[in-house]
N, C-alpha and C positions, 0 to 999 in steps of 0.2 A: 300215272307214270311214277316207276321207284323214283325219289328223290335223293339217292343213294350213288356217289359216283361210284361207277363199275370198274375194279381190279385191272382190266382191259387197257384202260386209256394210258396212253405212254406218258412215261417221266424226265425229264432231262431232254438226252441227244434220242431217245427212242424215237422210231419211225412212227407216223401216223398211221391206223390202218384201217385206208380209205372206206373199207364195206362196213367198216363198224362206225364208223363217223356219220355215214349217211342212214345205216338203219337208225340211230342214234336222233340226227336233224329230223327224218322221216317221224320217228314216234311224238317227238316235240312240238312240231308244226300241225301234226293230228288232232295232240292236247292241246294244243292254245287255240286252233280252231273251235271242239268243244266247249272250252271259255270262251269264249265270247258268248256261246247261248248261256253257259252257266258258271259263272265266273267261279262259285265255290268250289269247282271241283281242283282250284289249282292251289298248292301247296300254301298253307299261310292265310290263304285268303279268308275273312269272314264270311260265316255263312246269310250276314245280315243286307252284302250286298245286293241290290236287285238283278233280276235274273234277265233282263232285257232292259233295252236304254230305257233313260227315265223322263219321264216328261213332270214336271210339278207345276200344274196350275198354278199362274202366276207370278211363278217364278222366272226372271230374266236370265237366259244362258243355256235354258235346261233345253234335254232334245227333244225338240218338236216331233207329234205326233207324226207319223206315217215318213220321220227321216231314216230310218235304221233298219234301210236298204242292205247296206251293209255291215255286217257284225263288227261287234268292237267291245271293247271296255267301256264303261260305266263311268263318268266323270264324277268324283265324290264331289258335295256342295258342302258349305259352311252351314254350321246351325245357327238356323233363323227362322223368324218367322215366316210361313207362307199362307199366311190367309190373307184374299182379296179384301183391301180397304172397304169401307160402308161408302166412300163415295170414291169409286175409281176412278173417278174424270173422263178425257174424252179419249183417249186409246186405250181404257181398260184395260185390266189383267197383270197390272204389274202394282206391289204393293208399294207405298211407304218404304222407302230404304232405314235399313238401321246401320250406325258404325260398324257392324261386321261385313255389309256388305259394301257401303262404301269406306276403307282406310282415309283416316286425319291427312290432311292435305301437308302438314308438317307433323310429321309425327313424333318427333323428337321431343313438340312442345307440347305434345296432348297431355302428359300429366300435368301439367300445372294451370288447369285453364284459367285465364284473366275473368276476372269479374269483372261486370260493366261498374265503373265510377257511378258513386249515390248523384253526385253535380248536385245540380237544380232539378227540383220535379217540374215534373211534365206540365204548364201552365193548366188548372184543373180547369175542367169543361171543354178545352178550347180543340184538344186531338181524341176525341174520343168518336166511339164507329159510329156514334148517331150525328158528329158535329156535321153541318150541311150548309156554310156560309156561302153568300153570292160569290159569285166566279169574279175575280177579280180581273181576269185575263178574256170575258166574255164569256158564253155558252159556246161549246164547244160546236162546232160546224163546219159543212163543206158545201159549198155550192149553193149557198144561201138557206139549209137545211141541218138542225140541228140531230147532233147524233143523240139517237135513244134506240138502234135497232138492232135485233141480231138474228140473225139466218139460222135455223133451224133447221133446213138441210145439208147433210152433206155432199160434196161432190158427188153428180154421178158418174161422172164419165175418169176414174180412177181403177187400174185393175186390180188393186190390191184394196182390201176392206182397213180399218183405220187398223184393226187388232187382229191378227191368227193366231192361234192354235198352231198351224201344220206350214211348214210350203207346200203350195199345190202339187199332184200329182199327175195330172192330166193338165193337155195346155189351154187354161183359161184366161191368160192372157190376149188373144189373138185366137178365133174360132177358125177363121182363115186369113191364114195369112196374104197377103196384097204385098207383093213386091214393085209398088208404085217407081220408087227409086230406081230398078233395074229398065224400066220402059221408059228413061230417061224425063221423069214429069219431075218438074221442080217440086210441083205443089205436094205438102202431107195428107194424108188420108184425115179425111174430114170428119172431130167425131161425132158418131151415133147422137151420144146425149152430152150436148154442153150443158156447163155449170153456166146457172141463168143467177147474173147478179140481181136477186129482188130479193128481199129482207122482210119478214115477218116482223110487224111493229113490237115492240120487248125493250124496257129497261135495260139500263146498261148490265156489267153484271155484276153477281150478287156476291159478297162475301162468301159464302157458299162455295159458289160454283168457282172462285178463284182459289179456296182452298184445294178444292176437286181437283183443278186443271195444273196445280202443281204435280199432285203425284205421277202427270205423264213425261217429268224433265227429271231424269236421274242424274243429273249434276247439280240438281239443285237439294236432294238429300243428303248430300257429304259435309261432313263440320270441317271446319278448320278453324286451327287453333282451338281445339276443343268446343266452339260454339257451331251449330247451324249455319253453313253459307248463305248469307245477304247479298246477292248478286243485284248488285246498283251499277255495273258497267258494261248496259247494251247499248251506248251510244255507241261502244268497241265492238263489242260484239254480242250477239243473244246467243242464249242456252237451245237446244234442238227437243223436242218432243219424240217419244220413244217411237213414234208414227213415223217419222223420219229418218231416226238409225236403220227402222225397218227395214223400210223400202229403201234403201240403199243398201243396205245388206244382204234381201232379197232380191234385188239386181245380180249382186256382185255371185251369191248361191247359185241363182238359177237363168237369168236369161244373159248375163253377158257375152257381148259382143258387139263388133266394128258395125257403123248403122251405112245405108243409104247404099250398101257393095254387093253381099252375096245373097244368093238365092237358096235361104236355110232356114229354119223354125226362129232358129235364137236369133238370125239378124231381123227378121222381123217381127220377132215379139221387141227388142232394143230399142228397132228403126219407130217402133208403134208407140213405146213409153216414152221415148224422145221427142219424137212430136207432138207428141200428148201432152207433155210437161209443157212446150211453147203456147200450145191452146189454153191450157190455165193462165200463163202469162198473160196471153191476151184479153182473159175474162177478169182478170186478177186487176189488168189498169186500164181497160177499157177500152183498146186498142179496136181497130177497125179490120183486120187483116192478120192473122198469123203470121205472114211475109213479110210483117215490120218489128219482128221480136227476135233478136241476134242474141245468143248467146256469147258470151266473152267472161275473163276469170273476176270482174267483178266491176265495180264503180270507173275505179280508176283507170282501167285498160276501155274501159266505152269510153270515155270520155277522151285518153290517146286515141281510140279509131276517130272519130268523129274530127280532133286536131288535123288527125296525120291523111285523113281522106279528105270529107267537107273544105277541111281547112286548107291545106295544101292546093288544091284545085280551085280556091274561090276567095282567097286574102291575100291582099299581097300587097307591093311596098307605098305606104302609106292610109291605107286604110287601119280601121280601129275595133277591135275588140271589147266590150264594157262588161267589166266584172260586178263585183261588190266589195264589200271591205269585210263580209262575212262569210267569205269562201272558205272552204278545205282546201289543200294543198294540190291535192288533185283536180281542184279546176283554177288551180292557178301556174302550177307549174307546165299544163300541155301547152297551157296558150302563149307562157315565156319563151317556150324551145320553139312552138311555129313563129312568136313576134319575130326571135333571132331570125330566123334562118330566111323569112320573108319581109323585114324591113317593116313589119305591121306595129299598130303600136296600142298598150296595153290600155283601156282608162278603167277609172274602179269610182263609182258608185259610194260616194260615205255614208256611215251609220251616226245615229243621235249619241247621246247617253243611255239610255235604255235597251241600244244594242237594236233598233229599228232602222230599215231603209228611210234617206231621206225621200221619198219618192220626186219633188220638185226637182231635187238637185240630179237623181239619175235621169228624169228625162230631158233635163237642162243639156247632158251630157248626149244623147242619139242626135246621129246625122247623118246625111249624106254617107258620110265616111265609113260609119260602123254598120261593121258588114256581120259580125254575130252577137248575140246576147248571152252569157252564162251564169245562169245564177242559181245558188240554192235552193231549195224551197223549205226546209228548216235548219238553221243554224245549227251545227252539231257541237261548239262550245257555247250558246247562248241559248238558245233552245227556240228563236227567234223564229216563228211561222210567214214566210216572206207570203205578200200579196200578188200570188206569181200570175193570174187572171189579169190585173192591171199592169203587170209587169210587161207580159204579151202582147196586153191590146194598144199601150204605148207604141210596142215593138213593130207589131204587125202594119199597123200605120204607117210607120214608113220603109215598108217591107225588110225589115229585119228577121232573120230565123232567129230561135230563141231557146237553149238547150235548158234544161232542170236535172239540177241534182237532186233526184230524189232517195238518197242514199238514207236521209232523217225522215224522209216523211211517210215511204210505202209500208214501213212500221208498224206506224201510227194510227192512220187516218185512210178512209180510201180516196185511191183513183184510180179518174176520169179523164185520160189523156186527151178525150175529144172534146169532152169540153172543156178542159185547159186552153185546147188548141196551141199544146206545143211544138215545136218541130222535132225534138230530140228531148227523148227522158231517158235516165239511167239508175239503177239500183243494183244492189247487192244481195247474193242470196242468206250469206250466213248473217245480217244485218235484220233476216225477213226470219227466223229461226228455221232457215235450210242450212245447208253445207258452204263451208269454205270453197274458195274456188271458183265460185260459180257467180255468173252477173248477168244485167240485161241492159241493153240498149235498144230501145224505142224510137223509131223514126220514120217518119213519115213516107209511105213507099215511093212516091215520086225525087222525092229527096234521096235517099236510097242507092234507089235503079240508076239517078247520076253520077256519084259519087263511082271513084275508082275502088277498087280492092283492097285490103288493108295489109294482107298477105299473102303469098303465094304459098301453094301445093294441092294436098291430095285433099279427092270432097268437094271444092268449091271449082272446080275446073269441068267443062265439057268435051273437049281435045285438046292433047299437043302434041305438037312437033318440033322442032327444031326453029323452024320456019315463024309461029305465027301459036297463040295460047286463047282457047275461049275461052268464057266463062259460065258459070251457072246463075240463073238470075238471084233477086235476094229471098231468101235469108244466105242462102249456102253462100254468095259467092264470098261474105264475110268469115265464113266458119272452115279455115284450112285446118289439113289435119284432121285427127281423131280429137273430139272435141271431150267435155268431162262428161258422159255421158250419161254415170250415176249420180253427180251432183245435178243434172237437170231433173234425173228423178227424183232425186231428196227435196229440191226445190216443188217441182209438185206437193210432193205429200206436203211441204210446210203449209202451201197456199190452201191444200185441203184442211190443212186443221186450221189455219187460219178465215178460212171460207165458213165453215163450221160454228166457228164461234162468232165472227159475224165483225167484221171492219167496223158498222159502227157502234159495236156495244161496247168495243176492246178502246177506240175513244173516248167514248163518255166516261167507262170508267178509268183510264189512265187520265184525263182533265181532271177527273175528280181526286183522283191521288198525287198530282202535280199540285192543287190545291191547298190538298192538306197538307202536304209536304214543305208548301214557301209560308203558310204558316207557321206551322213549329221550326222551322228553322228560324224563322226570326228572332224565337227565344232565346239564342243562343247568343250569350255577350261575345263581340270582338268580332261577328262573322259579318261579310259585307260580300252581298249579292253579290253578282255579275249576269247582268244580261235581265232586265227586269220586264221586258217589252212586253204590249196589251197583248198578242196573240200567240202564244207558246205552247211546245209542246214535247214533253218528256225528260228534257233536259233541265239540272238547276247546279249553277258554277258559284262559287263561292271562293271567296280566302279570309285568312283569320290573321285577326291583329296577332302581331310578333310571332308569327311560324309561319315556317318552308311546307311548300303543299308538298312535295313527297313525307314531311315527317308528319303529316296529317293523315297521307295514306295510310304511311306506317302504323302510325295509332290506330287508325279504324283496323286493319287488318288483323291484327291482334287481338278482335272481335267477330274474324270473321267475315266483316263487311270490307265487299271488294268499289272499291270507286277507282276512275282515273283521277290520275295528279300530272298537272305537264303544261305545255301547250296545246293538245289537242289535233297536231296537225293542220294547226287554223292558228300560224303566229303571229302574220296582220290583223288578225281579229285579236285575240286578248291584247296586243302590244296598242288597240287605236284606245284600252282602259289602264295606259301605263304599265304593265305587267307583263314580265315571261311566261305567265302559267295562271293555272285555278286548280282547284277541286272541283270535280264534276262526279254528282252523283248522276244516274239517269236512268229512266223507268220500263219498265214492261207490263204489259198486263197480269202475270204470273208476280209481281210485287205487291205488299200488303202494305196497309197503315201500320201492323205492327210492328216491320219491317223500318217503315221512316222512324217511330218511336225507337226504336234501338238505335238508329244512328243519331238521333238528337241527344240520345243520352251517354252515346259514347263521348260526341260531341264536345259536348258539356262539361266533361273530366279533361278539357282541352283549353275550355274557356278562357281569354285575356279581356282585362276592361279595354 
């Protein structure tokens, strides 16, 4: 096309004239359709662009094979490298990020990066990758079994593979579709092949394979402040596996849509990955029943339904509630609003010095009276692994229900909510490295099916009228509304790469780097634990002679390493060790010794006698 404006086109007040405008658009929209199969034919353009969208092996962002369906321009990328890493971890295909492709989290200060302070060296012998001292906190275990194992398979029952190349192009989500939900059956389609928790005997895991397992978390590539991100604050929250962007992306791409309503491909490819994600749930803690796994937006909201249903219907004026003195705020503040509003009254469970339940003194406390049990099951400012087994069977005794926050410990460590035998468990997804938003509550079906509704509307209802509202049995009759339906996905996929790598290998070796970590930290003059109890896990709180934990934050930051500085959300707990606050670094599997060695020697350039 000339690229020449034509003598034609009016100037000023001249009139437009319409047949030459439109032959004019006509010849334009011909060309730029041609570009798109061959972008150099259009004026300016290099002829080095590619001639069809581009797909780059292992590169994140690029367009996937068999997407460009419809023509388009070519998205230029940055120059980088794209050859696959020697060890791509467990969602392969995506390389090692460099600063080009992740920008400095501050980039204002990326010229002048901080050097780590020389301090004090590293006590010799004592952190190095072969040191293997006894566990000072016990061998790591669950259910009278110590963790040394990891699964070797991965999910079967997942429609998406951990890695693609392509979105599908034929529906292999759903061969045939089953519109169970329109034939008014509460229950989901049952899957094919469940994920069978049994573990292949295997050492924890290997230096190796946690270098591997990092290149699948691209926020863990990015520097700040010119250093390498040290992500030490998953007690807040953990980083997602590129397995997880995926498949929530690939939702959002290709099958979204409202579950449990129409009779159409995408609602039941939706309705299929929805209930599919609650069946991992269920494999994931051991649950008995898919119909006892409710989704809700996280910790804190199960733990309001369970107040504002259970509680409401079955506490009341004078009966007693019994907490701990190591709670999150979230299980201390639902059960203040139902004590108000029903006359019940709070009692809480003390901890030693060590940041341990007394156990004498909490069953000194059950009686008659105390009509629920709430307790953590690891301390998310102390790091404190509560004895929730005995906790129960105290409980159970005198027929007490008994809820667990297992917001610190689904993490960590696996469960078994049958053999806990508790009546109400609750977690987080983005805590489990899934998506924000997203959470579970775990409850016993006969408990459940009693309890009233938590909220009314659309989904959890069977008719209404004016007159008179039924409802739908559980899980639904909890889940009003259009629920996060890609966060259940992303939740899946975490549980598959978490399944993958195996609950108990990601224990032994996060004990083991908890280990090393209360080690080397002792080196450090002026710093004075918090929370030192025999059974712990992930968590280690600290403060330092003559500094403010946020200006400790701020130190470390300026290195890079992210820690919380605060109360934690848990300020009966730091306030029963005199104190507003700590430093809390706190761990992941995807963390390294080299990782604790850098903050001991940020540390250090900190140091007060």
């Amino acid at each position: 096309m000339d690229s020449q404006i034509p003598d034609q086109i009016p100037h000023g007040d001249d009139p437009f004239d319409t047949a030459l405008i439109t032959k004019l658009a006509k010849e334009f929209y011909s060309e730029s359709g041609r570009a798109a199969q061959d972008p150099s034919s259009l004026p300016g353009t290099s002829s080095s662009i590619p001639t069809a969208p581009t797909t780059i092996a292992g590169v994140p962002g690029s367009v996937p094979n068999g997407l460009g369906m419809i023509p388009t321009l070519p998205v230029a990328f940055p120059d980088f490298p794209v050859d696959k890493p020697q060890n791509p971890g467990l969602s392969g295909g995506y390389p090692l990020a460099t600063a080009d492709v992740h920008p400095p989290v501050h980039a204002g200060q990326t010229s002048a990066q901080t050097a780590l302070p020389a301090g004090r060296s590293l006590p010799s012998g004592e952190h190095t990758a072969d040191s293997r001292e006894a566990y000072p906190f016990g061998e790591p275990r669950c259910n009278g079994e110590v963790f040394s194992a990891r699964n070797t398979q991965p999910s079967l029952n997942s429609p998406y593979p951990k890695a693609v190349s392509s979105f599908p192009t034929v529906d292999t989500a759903i061969a045939t579709p089953d519109f169970y939900f329109l034939r008014g059956t509460d229950s989901a389609v049952t899957t094919a092949n469940p994920v069978r928790n049994e573990y292949v005997s295997r050492p924890s895991l290997s230096v190796l394979e946690v270098e591997s397992i990092r290149g699948d978390f691209p926020a863990l590539q990015q520097r700040v402040n010119g250093h390498p991100l040290i992500w030490l604050d998953n007690a807040a929250t953990t980083h997602k596996p590129q397995s997880v962007i995926d498949a929530t992306s690939r939702f959002y791409s290709r099958d979204n849509s409202n579950i449990h309503r129409a009779a159409h491909a995408l609602a039941a490819r939706a309705t299929e990955l929805y209930e599919g994600g609650r069946e991992k749930v269920r494999q994931f803690i051991g649950a008995a029943d898919a119909k006892e796994i409710v989704f809700l937006r996280g910790t804190t909201e199960a733990v309001n339904l369970v107040a504002q249903t259970y509680g409401r219907a079955n506490i009341g004026r004078g009966d007693e509630i019994l907490l701990t003195t190591m709670e999150h705020h979230a299980n201390i503040v639902p059960w203040q609003m139902l004590a108000e509003r029903s006359g019940a009254v709070l009692r809480v469970a003390p901890i030693n010095d060590a940041g341990e339940l007394i156990l004498e003194q909490f069953a000194a406390l059950l009686s008659s009276r105390t009509k629920l049990v709430a307790v953590t099951h690891v301390s998310n400012a102390l790091g404190t692994i509560n004895p929730v087994e005995a906790i129960i069977g105290m409980a159970h005794a005198q027929g007490i229900p008994v809820l667990v926050d297992g917001a610190q410990s689904a993490p960590h460590f696996p469960i078994n909510v049958q053999a806990m035998d508790c009546d109400f468990f609750v977690f987080s997804g983005h805590k489990i490295f899934g998506p924000t938003g997203i959470g579970v509550l775990y409850g016993k079906a006969p408990l459940l099916e009693r309890m009233p509704p938590y909220q009314g509307g659309g989904n959890m209802i069977k008719d209404v009228t004016f007159e008179k509202t039924t409802y739908h049995g559980i899980p639904q009759k909890f889940e009003a509304g259009t629920q996060d339906i890609a966060g259940v996905v992303g939740l899946g996929a975490a549980i598959d790469y978490l399944t993958t790598l195996g609950m108990p290998a990601i224990a032994a070796y996060e004990h083991e780097l908890l280990e090393y970590a209360t080690r080397a930290l002792s080196s450090v003059r002026g710093l004075r634990p918090i929370g030192t109890a025999s059974t712990k896990a992930s968590v280690l709180s600290f403060v330092m002679n003559g500094l403010q934990n946020e200006q400790v934050g701020r130190h470390l930051d300026r290195y890079g390493i992210a820690v919380r500085s605060g109360h934690h959300c848990a300020q009966p707990t730091v306030r029963r060790f005199g104190l507003e606050g700590t430093v809390r670094p706190s761990l992941a599997f995807y963390n390294t010794r080299e990782e604790i060695d850098i903050l001991v020697r940020a540390l250090h350039g900190l140091a007060r006698p």
